[in-house]
Backbone as CSV, one residue per row, in Angstrom:
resi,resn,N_x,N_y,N_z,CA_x,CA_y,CA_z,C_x,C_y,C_z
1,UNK,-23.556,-102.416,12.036,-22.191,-102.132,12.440,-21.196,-102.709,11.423
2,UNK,-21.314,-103.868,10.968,-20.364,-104.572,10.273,-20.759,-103.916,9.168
3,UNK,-21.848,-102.574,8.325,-21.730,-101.964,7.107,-20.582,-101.106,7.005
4,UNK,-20.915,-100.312,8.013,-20.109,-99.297,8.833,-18.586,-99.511,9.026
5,UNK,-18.145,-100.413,9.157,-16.692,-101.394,9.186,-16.086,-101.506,7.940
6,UNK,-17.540,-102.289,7.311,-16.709,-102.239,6.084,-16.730,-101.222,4.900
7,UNK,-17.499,-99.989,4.924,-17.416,-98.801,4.139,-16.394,-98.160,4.676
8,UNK,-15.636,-98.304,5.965,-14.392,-97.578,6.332,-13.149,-97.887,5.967
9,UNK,-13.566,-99.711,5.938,-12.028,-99.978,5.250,-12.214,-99.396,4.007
10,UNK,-13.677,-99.867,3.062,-13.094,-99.706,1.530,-12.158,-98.020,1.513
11,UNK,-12.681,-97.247,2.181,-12.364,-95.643,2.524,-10.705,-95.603,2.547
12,UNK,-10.367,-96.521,3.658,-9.212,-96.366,4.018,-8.476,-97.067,3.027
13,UNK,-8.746,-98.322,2.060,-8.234,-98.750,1.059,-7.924,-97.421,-0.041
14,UNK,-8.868,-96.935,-0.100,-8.742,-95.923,-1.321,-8.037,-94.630,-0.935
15,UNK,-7.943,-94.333,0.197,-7.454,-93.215,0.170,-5.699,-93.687,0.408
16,UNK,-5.616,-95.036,0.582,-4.045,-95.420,0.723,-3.404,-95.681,-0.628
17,UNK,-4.710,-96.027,-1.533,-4.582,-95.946,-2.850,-4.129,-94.779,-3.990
18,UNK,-4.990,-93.582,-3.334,-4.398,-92.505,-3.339,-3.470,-91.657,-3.249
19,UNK,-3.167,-91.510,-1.898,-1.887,-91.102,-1.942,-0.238,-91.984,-2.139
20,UNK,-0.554,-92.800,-2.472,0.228,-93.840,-3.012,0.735,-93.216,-4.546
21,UNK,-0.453,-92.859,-5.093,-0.405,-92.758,-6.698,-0.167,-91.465,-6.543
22,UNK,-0.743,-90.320,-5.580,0.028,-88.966,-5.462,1.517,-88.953,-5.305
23,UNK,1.501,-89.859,-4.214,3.332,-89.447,-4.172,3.885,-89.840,-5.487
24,UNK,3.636,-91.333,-6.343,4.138,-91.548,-7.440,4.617,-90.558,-8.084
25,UNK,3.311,-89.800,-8.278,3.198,-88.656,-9.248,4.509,-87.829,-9.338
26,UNK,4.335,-86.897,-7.503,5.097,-85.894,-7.153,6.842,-86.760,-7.895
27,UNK,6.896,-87.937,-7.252,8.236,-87.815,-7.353,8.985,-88.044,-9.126
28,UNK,7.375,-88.405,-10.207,8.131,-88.483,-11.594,7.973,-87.103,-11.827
29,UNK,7.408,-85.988,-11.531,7.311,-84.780,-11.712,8.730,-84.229,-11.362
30,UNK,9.235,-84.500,-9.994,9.913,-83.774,-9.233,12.069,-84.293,-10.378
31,UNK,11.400,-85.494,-10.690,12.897,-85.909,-11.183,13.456,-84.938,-12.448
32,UNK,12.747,-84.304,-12.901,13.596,-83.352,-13.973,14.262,-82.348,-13.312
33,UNK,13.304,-81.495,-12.352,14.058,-80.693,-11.906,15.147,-80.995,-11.006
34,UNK,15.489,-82.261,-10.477,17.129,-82.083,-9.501,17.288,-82.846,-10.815
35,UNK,17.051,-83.404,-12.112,18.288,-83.796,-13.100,18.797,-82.583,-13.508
36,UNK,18.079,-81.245,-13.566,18.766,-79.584,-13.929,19.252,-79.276,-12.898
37,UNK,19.049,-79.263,-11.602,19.909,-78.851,-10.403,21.564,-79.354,-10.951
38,UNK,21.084,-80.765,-10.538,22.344,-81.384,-10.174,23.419,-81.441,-11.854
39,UNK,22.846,-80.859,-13.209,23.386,-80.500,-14.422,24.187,-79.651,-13.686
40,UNK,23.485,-78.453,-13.578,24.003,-76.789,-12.794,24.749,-77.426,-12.084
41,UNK,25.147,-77.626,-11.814,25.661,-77.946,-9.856,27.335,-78.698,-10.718
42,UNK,27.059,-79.571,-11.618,28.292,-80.113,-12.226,28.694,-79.337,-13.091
43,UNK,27.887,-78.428,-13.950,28.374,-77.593,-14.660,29.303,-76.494,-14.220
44,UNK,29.114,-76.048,-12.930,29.908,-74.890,-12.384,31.361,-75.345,-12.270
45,UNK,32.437,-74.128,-12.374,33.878,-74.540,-12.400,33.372,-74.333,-10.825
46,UNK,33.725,-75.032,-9.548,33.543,-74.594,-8.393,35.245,-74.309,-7.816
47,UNK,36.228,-73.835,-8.764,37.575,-73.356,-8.037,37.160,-72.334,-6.931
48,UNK,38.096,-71.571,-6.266,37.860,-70.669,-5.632,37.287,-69.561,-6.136
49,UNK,37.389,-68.822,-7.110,37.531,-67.551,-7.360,35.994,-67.809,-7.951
50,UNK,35.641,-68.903,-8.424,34.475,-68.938,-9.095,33.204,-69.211,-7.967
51,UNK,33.384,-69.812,-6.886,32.518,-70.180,-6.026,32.748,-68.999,-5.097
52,UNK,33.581,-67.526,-5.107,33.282,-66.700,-4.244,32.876,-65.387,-5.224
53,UNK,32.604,-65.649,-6.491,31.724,-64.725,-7.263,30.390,-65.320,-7.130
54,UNK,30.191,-66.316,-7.376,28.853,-67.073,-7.342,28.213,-66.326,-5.694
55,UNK,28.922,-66.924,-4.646,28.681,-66.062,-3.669,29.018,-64.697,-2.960
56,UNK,29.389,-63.922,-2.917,29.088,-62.598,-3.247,28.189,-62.255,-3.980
57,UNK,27.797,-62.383,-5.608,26.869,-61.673,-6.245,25.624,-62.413,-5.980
């Protein structure tokens, strides 16, 4: 029983290990694209006339 115990923690160690280093991942992956969003997003003149062409077309 106590093998069994402890092959579950090492399990549960590693897989917390895991997705630990997955999310890392996702979120240095994920930072370029909202640094280009949020470029776009400041780049737009957002006056009126420009934010109701943007929406419409």
């Amino acid at each position: 029983m106590e093998e069994l115990s402890s092959a579950l923690n090492s399990h549960m160690d590693q897989m917390a290990d895991l997705v630990e280093k997955f999310s890392a991942e996702m979120r240095s992956s994920l930072r370029p694209a909202y640094d280009n969003f949020i470029g776009f997003f400041h780049a737009i003149d957002w006056t009126y006339f420009a934010f109701f062409c943007v929406v419409r077309y």
